[in-house]
C-alpha positions as CSV (number, residue, x, y, z in Angstrom):
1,X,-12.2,7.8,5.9
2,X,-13.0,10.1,8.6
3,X,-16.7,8.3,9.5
4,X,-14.1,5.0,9.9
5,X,-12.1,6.7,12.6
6,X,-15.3,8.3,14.5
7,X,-16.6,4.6,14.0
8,X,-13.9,3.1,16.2
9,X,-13.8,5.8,18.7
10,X,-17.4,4.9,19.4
11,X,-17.1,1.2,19.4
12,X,-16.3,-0.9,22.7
13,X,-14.4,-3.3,20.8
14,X,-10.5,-2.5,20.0
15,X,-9.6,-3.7,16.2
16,X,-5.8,-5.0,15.6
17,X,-5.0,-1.6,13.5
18,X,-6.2,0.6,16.7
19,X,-4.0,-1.4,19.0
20,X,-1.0,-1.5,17.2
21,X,-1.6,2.6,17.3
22,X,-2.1,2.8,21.0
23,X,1.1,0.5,21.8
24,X,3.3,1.6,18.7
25,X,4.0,-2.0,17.7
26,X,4.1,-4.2,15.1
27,X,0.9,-6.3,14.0
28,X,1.8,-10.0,15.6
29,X,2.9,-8.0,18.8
30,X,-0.5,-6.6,18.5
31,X,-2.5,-10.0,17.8
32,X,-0.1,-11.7,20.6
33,X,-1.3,-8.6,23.2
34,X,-5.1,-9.0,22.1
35,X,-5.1,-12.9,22.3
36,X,-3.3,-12.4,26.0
37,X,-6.2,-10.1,27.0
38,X,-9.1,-12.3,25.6
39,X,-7.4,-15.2,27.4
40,X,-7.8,-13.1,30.6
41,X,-11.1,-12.0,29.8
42,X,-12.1,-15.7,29.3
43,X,-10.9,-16.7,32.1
44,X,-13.0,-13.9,34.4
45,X,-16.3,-15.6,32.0
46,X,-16.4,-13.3,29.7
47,X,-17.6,-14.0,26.0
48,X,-14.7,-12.7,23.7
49,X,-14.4,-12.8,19.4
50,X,-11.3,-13.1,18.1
51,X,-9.4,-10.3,16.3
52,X,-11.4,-7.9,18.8
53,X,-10.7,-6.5,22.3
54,X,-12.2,-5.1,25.0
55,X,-11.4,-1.4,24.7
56,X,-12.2,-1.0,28.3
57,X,-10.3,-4.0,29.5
58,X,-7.3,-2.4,27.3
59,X,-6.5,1.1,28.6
60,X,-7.5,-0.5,32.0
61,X,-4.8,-3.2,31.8
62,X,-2.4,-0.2,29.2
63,X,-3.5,2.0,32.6
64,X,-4.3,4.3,30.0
């Protein structure tokens, strides 16, 4: 379970699980906030997948 964690910390993509961590919410206030951001990201040209984010574009909108 650890290598899972260590995973994530290295990827640049942001799974629903990590983000309802980081914002201490529920999992459809998650999805809603990840489907917001890819919107965003969409709009600025950016190629986004669904039930992924940015993890970048995340603590830079989070101002984490």
């Amino acid at each position: 379970m650890k290598k899972k964690v260590i995973d994530q910390q290295l990827s640049p993509f942001v799974m629903v699980e990590e983000v309802m961590e980081i914002l201490q919410v529920g999992r459809s206030t998650a999805y809603h906030t990840m489907q917001q951001l890819n919107k965003e990201l969409e709009a600025k040209g950016y190629v986004t997948h669904a039930g992924r984010v940015s993890r970048k574009y995340l603590m830079e909108r989070l101002y984490i």
